[in-house]
TIGU-802489 format. One record per residue (C-alpha): x, y, z. Coordinates in steps of 0.1 Angstrom, whole numbers. Layout:
@east->X	north->Y	up->Z
...
// end
This chain:
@east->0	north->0	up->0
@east->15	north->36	up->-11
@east->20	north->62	up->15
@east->-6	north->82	up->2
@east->-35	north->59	up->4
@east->-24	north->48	up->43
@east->-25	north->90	up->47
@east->-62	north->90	up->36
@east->-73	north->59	up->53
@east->-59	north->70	up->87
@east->-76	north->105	up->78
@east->-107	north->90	up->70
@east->-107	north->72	up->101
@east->-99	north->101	up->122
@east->-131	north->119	up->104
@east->-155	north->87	up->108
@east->-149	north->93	up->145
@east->-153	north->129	up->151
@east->-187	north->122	up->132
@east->-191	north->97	up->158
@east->-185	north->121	up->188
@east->-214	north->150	up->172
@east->-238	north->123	up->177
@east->-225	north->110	up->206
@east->-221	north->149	up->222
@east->-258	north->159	up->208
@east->-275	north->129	up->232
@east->-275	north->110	up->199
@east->-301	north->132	up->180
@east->-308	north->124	up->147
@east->-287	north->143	up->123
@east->-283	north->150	up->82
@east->-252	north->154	up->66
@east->-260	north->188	up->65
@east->-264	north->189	up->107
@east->-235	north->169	up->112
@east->-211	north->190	up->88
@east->-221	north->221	up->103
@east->-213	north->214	up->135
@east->-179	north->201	up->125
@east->-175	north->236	up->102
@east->-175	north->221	up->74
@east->-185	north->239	up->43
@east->-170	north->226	up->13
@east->-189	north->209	up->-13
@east->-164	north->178	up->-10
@east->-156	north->173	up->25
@east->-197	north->171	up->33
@east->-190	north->147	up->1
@east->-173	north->126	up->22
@east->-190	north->131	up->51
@east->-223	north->117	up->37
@east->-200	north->87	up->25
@east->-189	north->79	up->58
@east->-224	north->78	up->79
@east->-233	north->59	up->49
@east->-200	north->33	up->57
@east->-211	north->33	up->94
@east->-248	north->25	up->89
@east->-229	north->-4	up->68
@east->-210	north->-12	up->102
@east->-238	north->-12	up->120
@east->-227	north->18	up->140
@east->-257	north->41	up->127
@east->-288	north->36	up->115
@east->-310	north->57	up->89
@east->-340	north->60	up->108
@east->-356	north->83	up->80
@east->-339	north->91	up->39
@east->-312	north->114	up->44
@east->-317	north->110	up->88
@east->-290	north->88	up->107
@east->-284	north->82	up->145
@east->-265	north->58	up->166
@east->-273	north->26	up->164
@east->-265	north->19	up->203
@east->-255	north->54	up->222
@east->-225	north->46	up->237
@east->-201	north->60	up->265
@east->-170	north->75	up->267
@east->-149	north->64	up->294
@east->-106	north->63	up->302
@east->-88	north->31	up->320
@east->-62	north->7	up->317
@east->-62	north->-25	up->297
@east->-57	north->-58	up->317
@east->-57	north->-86	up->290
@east->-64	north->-118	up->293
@east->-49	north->-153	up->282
@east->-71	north->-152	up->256
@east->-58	north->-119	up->238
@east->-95	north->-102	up->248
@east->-93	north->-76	up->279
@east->-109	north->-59	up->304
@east->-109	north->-19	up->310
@east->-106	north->-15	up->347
@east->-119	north->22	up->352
@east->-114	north->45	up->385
@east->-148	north->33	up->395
@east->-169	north->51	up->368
@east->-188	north->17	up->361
@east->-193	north->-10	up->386
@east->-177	north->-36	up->367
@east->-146	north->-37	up->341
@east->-157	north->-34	up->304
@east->-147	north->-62	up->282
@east->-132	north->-57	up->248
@east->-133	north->-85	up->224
@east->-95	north->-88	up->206
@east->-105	north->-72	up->175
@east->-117	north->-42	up->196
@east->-85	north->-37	up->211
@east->-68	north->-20	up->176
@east->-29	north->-22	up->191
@east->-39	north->-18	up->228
@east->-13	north->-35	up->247
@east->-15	north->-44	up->285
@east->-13	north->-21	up->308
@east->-18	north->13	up->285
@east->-39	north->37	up->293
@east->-74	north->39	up->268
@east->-101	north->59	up->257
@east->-136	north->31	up->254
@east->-165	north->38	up->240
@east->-188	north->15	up->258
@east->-215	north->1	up->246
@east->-249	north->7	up->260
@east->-265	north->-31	up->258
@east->-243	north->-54	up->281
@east->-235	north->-88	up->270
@east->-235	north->-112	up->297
@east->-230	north->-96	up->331
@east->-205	north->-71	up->312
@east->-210	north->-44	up->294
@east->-189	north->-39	up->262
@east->-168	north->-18	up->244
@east->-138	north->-9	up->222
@east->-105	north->8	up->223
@east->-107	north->41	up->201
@east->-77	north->56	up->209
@east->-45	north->46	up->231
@east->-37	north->78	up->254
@east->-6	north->63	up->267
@east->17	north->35	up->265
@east->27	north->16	up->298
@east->56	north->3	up->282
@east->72	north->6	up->243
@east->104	north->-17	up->255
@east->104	north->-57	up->261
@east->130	north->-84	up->271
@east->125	north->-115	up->247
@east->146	north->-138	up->222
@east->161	north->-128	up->186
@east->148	north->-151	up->156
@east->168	north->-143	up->127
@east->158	north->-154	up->91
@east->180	north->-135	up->57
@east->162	north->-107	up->52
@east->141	north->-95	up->82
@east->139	north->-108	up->121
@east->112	north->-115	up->143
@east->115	north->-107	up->184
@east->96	north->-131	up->208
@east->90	north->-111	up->242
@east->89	north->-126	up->273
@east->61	north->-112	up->284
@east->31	north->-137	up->284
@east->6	north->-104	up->281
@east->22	north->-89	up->250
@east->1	north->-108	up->222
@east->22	north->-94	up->190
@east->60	north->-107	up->178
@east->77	north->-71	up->172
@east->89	north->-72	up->134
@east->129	north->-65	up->134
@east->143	north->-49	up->99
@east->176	north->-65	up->98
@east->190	north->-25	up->99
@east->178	north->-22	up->131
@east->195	north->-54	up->146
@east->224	north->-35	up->163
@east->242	north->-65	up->163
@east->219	north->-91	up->180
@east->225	north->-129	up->167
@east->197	north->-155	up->164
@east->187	north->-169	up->197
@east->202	north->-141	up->217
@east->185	north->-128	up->248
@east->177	north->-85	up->245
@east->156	north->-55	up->243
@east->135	north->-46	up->219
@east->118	north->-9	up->209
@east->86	north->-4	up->196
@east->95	north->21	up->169
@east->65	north->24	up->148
@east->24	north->1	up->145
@east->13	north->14	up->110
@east->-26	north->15	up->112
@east->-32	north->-20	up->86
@east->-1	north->-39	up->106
@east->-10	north->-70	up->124
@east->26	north->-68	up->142
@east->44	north->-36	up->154
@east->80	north->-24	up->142
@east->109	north->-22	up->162
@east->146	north->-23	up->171
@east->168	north->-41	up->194
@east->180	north->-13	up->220
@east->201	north->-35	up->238
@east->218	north->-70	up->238
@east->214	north->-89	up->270
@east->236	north->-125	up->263
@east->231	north->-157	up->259
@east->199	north->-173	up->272
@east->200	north->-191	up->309
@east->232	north->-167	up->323
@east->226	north->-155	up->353
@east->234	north->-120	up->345
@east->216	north->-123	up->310
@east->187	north->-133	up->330
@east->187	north->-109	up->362
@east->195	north->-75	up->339
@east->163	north->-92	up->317
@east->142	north->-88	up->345
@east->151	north->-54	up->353
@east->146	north->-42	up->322
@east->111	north->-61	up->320
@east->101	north->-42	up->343
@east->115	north->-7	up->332
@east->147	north->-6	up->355
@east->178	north->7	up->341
@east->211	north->-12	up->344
@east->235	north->18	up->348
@east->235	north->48	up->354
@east->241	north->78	up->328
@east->277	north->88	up->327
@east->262	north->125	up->341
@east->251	north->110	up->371
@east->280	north->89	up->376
@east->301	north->123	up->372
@east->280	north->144	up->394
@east->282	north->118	up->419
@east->319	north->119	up->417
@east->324	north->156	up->416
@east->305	north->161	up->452
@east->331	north->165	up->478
@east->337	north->144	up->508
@east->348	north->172	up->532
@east->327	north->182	up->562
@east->334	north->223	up->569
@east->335	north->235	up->602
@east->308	north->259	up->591
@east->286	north->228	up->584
@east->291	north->213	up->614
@east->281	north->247	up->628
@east->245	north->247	up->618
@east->242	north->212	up->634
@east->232	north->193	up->665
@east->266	north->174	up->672
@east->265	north->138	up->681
@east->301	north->128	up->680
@east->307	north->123	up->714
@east->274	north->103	up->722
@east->274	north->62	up->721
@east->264	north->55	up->684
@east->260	north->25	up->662
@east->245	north->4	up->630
@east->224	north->-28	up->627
@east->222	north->-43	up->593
@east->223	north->-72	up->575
@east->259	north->-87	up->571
@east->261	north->-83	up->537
@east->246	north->-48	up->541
@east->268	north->-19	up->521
@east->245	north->10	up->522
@east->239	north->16	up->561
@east->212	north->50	up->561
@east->200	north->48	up->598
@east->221	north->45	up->630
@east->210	north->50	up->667
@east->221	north->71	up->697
@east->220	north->63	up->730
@east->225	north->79	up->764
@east->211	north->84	up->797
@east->199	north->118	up->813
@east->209	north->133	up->843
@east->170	north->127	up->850
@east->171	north->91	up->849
@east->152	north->91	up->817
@east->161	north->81	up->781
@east->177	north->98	up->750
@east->173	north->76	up->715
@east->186	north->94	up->687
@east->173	north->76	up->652
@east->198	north->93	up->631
@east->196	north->90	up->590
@east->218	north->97	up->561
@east->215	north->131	up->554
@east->208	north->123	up->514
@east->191	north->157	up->511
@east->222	north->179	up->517
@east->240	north->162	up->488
@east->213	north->156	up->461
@east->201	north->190	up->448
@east->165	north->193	up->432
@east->163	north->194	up->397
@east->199	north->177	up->392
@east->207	north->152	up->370
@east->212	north->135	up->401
@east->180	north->140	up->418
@east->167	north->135	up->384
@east->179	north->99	up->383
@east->169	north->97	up->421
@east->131	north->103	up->414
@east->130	north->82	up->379
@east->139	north->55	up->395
@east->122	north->62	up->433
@east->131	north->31	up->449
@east->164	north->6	up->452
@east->159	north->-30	up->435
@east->164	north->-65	up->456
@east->171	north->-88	up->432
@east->178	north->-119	up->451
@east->216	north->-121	up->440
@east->220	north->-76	up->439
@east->207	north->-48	up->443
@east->201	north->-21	up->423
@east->204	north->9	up->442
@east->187	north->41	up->434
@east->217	north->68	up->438
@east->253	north->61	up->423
@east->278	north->41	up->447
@east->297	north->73	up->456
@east->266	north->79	up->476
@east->245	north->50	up->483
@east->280	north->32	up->497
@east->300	north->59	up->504
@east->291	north->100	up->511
@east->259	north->88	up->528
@east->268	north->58	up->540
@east->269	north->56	up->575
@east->298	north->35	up->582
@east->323	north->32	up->613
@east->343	north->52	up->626
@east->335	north->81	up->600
@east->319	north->111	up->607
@east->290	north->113	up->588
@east->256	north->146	up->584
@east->225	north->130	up->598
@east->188	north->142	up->598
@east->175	north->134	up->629
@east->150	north->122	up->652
@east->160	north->124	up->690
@east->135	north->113	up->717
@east->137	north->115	up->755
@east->119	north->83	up->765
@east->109	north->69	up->805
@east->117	north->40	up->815
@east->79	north->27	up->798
@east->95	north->45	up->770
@east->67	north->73	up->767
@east->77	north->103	up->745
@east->89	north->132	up->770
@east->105	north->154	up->741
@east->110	north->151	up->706
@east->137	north->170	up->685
@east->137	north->171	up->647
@east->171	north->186	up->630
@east->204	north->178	up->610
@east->232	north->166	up->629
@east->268	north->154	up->630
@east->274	north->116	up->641
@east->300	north->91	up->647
@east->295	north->53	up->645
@east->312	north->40	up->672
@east->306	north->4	up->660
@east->288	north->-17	up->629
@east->265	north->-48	up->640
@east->251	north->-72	up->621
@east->215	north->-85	up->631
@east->235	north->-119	up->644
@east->256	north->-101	up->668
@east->231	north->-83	up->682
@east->210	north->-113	up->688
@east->233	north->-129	up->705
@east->242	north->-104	up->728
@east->204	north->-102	up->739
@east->204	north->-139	up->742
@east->239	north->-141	up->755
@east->242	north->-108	up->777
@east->277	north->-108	up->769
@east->296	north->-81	up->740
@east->297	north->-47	up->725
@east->277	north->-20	up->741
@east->259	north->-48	up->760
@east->240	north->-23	up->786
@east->229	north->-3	up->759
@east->215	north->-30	up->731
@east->195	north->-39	up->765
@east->181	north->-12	up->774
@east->169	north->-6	up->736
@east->159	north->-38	up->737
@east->138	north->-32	up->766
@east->124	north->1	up->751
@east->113	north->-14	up->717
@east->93	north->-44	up->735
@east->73	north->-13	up->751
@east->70	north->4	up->717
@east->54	north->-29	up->699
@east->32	north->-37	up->729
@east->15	north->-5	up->728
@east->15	north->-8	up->690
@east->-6	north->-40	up->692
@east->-25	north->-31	up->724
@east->-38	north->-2	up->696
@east->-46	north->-26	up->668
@east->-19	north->-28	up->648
@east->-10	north->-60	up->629
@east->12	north->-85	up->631
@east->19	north->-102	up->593
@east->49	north->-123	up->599
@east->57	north->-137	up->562
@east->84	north->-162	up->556
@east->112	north->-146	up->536
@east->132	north->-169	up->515
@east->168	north->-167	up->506
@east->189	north->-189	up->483
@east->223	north->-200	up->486
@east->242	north->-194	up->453
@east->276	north->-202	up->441
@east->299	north->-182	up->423
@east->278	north->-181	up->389
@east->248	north->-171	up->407
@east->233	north->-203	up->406
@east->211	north->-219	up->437
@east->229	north->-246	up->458
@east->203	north->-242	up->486
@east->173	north->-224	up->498
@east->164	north->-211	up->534
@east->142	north->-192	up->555
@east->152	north->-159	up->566
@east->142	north->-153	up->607
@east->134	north->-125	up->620
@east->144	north->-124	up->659
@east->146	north->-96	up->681
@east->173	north->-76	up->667
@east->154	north->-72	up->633
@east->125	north->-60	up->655
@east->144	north->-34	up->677
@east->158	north->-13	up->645
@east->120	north->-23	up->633
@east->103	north->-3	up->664
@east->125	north->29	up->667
@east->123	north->33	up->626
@east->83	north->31	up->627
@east->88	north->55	up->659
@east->106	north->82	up->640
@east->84	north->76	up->611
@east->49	north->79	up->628
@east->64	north->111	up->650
@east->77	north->128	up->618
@east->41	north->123	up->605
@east->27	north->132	up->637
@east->46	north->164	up->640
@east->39	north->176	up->605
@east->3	north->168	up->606
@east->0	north->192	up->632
@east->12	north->226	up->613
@east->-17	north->246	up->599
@east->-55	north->236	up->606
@east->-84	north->217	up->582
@east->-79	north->230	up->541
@east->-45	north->247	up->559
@east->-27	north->217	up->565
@east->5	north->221	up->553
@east->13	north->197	up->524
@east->37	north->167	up->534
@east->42	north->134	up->520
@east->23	north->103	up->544
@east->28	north->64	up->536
@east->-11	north->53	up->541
@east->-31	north->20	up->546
@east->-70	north->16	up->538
@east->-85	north->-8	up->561
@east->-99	north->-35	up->541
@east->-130	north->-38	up->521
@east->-152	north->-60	up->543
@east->-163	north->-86	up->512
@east->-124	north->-90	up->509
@east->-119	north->-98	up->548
@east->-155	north->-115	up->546
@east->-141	north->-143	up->522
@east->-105	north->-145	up->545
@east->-128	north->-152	up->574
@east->-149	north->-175	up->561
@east->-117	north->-194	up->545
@east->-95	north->-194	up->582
@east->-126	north->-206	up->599
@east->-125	north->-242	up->578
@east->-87	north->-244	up->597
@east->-106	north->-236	up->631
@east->-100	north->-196	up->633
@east->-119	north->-176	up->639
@east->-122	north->-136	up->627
@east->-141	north->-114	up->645
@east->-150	north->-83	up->617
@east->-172	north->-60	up->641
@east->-148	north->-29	up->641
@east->-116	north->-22	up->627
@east->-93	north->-28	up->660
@east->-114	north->-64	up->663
@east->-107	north->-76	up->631
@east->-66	north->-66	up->640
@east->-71	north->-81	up->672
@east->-84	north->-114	up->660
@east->-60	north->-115	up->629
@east->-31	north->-114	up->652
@east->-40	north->-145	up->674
@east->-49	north->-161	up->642
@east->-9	north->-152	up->632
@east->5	north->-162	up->664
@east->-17	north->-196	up->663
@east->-5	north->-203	up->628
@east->31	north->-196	up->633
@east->50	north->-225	up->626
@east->23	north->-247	up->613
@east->20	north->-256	up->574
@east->-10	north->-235	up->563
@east->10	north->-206	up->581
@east->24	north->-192	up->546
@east->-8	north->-200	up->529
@east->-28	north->-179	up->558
@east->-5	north->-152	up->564
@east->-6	north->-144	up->520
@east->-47	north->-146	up->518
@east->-44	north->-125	up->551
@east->-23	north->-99	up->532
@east->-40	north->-102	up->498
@east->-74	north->-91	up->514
@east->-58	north->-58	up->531
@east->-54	north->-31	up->507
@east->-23	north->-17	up->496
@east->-3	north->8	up->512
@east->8	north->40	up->489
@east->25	north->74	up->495
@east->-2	north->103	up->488
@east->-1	north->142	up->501
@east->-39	north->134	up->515
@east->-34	north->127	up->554
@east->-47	north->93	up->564
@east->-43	north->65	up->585
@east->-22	north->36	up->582
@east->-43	north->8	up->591
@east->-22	north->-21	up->593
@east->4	north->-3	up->619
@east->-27	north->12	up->635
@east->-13	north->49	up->633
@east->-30	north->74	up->629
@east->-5	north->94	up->608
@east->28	north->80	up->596
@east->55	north->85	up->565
@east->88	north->73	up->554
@east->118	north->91	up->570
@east->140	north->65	up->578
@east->156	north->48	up->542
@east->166	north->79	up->517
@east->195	north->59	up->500
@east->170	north->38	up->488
@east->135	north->56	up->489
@east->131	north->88	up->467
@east->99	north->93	up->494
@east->120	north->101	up->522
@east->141	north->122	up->504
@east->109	north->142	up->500
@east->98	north->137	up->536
@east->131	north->153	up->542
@east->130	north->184	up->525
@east->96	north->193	up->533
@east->106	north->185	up->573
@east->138	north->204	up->568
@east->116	north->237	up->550
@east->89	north->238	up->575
@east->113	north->232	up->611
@east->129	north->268	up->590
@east->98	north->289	up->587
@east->85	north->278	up->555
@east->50	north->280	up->539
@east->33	north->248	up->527
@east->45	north->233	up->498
@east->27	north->229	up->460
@east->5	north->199	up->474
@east->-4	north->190	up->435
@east->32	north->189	up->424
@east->39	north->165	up->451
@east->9	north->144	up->447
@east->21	north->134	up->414
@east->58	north->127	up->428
@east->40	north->102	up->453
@east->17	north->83	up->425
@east->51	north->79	up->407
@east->67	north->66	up->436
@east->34	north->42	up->441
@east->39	north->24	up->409
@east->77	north->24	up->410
@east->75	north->6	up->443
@east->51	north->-17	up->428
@east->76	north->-22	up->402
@east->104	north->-33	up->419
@east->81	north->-58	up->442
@east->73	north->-74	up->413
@east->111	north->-75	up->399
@east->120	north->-91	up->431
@east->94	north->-116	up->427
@east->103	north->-124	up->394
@east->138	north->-128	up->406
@east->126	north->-155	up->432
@east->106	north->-171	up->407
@east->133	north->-177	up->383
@east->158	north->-183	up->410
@east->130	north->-215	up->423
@east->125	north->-229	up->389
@east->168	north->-230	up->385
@east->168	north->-248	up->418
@east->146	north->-269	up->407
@east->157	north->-279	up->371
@east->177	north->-304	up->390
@east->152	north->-318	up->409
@east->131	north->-331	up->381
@east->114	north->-368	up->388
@east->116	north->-363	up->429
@east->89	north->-360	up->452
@east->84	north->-334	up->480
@east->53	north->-329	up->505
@east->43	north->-298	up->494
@east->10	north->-271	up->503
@east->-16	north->-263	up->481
@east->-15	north->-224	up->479
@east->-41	north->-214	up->450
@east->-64	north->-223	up->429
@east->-74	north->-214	up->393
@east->-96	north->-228	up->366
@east->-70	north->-245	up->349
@east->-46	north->-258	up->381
@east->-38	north->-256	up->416
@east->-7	north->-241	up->431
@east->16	north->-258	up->456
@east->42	north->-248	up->478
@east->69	north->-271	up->484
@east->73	north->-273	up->521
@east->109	north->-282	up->526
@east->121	north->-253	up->504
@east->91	north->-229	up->498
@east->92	north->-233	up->462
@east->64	north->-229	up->442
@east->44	north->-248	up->411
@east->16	north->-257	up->397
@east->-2	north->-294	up->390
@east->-24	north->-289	up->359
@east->-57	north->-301	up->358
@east->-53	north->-319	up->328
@east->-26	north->-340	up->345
@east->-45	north->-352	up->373
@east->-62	north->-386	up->358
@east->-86	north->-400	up->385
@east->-116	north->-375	up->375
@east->-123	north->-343	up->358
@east->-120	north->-316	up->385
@east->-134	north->-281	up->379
@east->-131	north->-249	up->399
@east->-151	north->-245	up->429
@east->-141	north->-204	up->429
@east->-160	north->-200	up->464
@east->-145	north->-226	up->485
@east->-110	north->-222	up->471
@east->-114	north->-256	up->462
@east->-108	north->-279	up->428
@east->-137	north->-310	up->430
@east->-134	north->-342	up->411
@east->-169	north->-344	up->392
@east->-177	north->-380	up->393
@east->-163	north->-393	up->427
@east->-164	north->-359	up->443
@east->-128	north->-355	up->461
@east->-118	north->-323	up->468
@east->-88	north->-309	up->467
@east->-86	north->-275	up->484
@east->-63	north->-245	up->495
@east->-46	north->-250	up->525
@east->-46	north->-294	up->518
@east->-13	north->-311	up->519
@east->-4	north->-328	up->486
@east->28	north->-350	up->475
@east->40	north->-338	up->443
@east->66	north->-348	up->417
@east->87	north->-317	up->398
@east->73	north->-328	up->361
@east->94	north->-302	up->344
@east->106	north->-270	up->344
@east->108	north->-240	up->319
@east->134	north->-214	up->330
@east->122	north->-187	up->301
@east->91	north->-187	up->316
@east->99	north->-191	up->353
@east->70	north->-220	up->350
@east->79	north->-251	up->375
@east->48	north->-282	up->367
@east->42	north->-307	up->389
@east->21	north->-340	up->390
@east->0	north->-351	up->420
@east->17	north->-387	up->436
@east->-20	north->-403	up->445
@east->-11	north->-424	up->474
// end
């Protein structure tokens, strides 16, 4: 097809539907072709030519009808609504709206024109629903979620194909061999969408970058970043300004600050931890009471708004945990070096400092930038074992914080907070990345005593803002906020814990919390804990960062934010300048401007959750390639219309047994008791059951681990 007839068919369809919308914005009276041009201003004897031409083509569609010679109107009137696609297996998708309609509308695949998942649409829904509901189709995309994809090269002579990886991108992206960059057949990479010409059934692109050879760790860990939009360097700008900032500390900096120097300080991380952004303080007064100083790397001194630093910062919004690296959000000269808080350095804080009694009640509270030094650098082991042990380091001290944080989470749950202990895994790799053994990551004490004084500084930050200006005066801050859950969400948890013998009591807010933590402390240990503890979580709703002061319900705060991480959390970098402006006189910030900053921050957060999963995922099914044809007892964790999920409980890997491989019966979905049932002698296999399985196979590309049911 020449240029110039794909020009006039895409201007022809542009025309077709802006003589859609004059019906659709006059309540669908019936109109001429005489009406119709005149309220599009047209005059010309062949453009209302054309016109009459194309309510003729529609009435042909079955779009209008000519309800009189010469008269036409919509056949069905539709609506005009904005969401995001979610597609299905099928290649047909739902619109989920912000709660215009009360359900999704469907779109049938050839409705969808190049709609890909996840972009943002304009529907015109229709106004008869089919089934329970209503229909529509995609009329124009008004952004794309993504235009990059990770995937495999297939080469032939004169033109390339790229398969994405993505199971929700329906279309191969067609590769001119120009646009190869270099990328052989079979080689893992990223791909561009470039260009979707209107009659194309596939969309035009080029490889951006090469990734490696399929299976390599590296290869397989940078694919997943970029999947999910996650750059793997940074721009040589960044690195520079990063490099350029100097390491001194003046003496007139140290001036405008609280100095800590000479006050009993030190870290509690992970052993393997490099970036260390919190540290605490301790000291007794000469009134017997308390002082805790939570003390955080000053990130905002260094990073400069609008910099190609703080640039990078916010673009990204959030450090990545892959499970062998981390991807951290500021260059290394920062993240493990200027703002690092390591040993024996002296190091610019923004700080929290509390006087506490001895029931550690809040007697005074002190917000500023400080100077500290790290008298020492503990890993959560060694502090463990001094609680258990009484015996090392700063042993009086860790005690007495000890002591103070078991107050802190007492009172927390005595006020309804919630208790979700999930089981973390962690794999063993060797030196190629690859899994030699998989374990479960406790959390004991230590963990919890950082835990407690972080959520204190973080709730009293909120607390303390929340208080400047009154009702619309409020000044504008940044919160981290938690719905409480919808009560047909908690209704179905309840009704599924009771068939293990728990019971939920939903009557108010701070019963449900109460109930939902004996249910966690009953179920710790025991084999439907992980099971329990995810449908727990899965009914709460998500926690995001918004300017719009709120509660967090799951900590049972009544205002809270994110102060405590800003090496890894563009957020708290934002909590901090905000804090920093108003503690010097400043009026309240642009609340819209930072409203949008926090929605970013949302998805990006989202983001990288799902990057880590995906991480874990492929990280199970390479443990498990080698364990093909052996038998583990394993729980079953979901249910779907086509399989059931299980857990393997030795190592907390995950798979699924396929319907179609389980050969006794035909089992279908029983969606309301979370249960799959066997048709003709009725067995019932249900969420929760123990199972032994057999690993049937496993495809790494697709991080897809089968198994088959062993039927004693």
């Amino acid at each position: 097809m020449s240029k110039h007839k794909k020009n006039n068919s895409s201007i022809h369809q542009v025309l077709a539907q802006m003589v859609l919308d004059i019906f659709e914005q006059n309540g669908n009276t019936p109109l001429n072709y005489k009406q119709v041009s005149a309220k599009l201003n047209v005059r010309d004897p062949e453009s209302r030519e054309i016109i009459y031409e194309i309510l003729k083509d529609e009435v042909k569609k079955s779009v209008l009808k000519e309800i009189s010679p010469g008269k036409f109107q919509l056949l069905e009137l539709k609506t005009f609504i904005e969401g995001i696609v979610d597609l299905t297996n099928d290649g047909s998708a739902f619109i989920v709206t912000d709660d215009e309609f009360e359900s999704d509308i469907f779109i049938a695949p050839r409705k969808l024109r190049t709609a890909l998942n996840g972009d943002r649409v304009k529907v015109y829904v229709y106004a008869k629903s089919k089934g329970k509901h209503k229909e529509g189709e995609v009329i124009e995309i008004l952004q794309r979620a993504k235009m990059e994809f990770t995937g495999i090269v297939k080469l032939s002579e004169r033109y390339a194909f790229f398969i994405p990886d993505d199971r929700k991108m329906m279309h191969d992206i067609f590769i001119p061999i120009s646009e190869l960059n270099g990328a052989k057949n079979g080689i893992k990479a990223v791909a561009e969408i470039t260009d979707w010409p209107t009659e194309a059934k596939n969309p035009i692109g080029r490889i951006k970058h090469i990734l490696g050879a399929q299976g390599e760790n590296d290869t397989e860990m940078n694919a997943i970043l970029a999947e999910y939009g996650f750059p793997l360097a940074f721009p040589a700008e960044v690195e520079h300004d990063a490099e350029e900032i100097s390491d001194v500390i003046t003496s007139e900096e140290i001036a405008k600050r609280r100095d800590f120097r000479n006050i009993t300080t030190f870290t509690i991380d992970p052993f393997d931890a490099k970036d260390f952004d919190d540290a605490l303080s301790y000291r007794v007064l000469d009134n017997g009471n308390y002082e805790v100083g939570v003390h955080i790397a000053d990130v905002s001194h260094y990073i400069i708004p609008d910099s190609a630093l703080d640039k990078e910062a916010l673009d990204r919004a959030t450090s990545v945990y892959l499970v062998d690296r981390v991807i951290p959000m500021l260059p290394e000269r920062l993240s493990n070096g200027l703002c690092s808080l390591r040993p024996k350095e002296e190091k610019l804080c923004f700080s929290a400092v509390f006087e506490m009694d001895e029931n550690a009640n809040i007697i005074t509270e002190w917000y500023g930038k400080t100077i500290i030094y790290s008298d020492r650098r503990f890993t959560y082991e060694e502090v463990q074992e001094i609680i258990e042990t009484g015996e090392g380091d700063f042993k009086e001290e860790i005690f007495k914080l000890n002591a103070l944080a078991y107050r802190l989470r007492d009172r927390k749950f005595k006020n309804g907070a919630i208790s979700f202990e999930t089981t973390e895994v962690k794999f063993k790799l060797d030196e190629t990345g690859k899994p030699t053994g998989v374990y479960v990551k406790e959390r004991k004490d230590a963990h919890k005593l950082i835990e407690d004084f972080m959520l204190l500084a973080n709730r009293k930050v909120a607390e303390y803002v929340s208080k400047m200006g009154k009702g619309k005066h409020r000044y504008t801050f940044v919160y981290r906020v938690h719905d409480s859950p919808k009560p047909d969400a908690l209704a179905n948890f309840a009704q599924f814990a009771a068939r293990f013998g728990y019971k939920i009591n939903t009557k108010s807010d701070k019963e449900t919390a109460k109930s939902l933590n004996y249910l966690m402390e009953d179920v710790e240990g025991k084999k439907e804990q992980n099971v329990l503890t995810h449908l727990a979580i899965r009914s709460m709703a998500k926690a995001i960062y918004t300017t719009k002061s709120s509660s967090h319900y799951g900590l049972a705060f009544d205002h809270y934010t994110h102060f405590t991480s800003p090496i890894r959390r563009y957020p708290d970098v934002m909590v901090h300048r905000l804090l920093f402006h108003y503690l010097n006189g400043g009026q309240s910030a642009n609340a819209e401007f930072y409203e949008k900053l926090c929605s970013h921050s949302s998805l990006m957060e989202k983001k990288a959750a799902d990057a880590e999963r995906s991480s874990v995922k492929y990280k199970q099914a390479e443990y498990l390639r080698d364990q093909v044809g052996n038998t583990f007892m394993g729980i079953i964790s979901g249910v779907t219309e086509w399989g059931m999920y299980v857990e393997i409980i030795e190592n907390k890997c995950e798979g699924m047994i396929r319907l179609r491989d389980i050969s006794d019966d035909f089992y279908t979905l029983d969606e309301k008791n979370y249960a799959i049932i066997g048709q003709r002698k009725k067995k019932i296999y249900q969420l929760g059951d123990e199972v032994k399985i057999k690993v049937k196979q496993v495809d790494l590309t697709k991080k897809q681990i089968d198994f088959i049911l062993v039927q004693e």
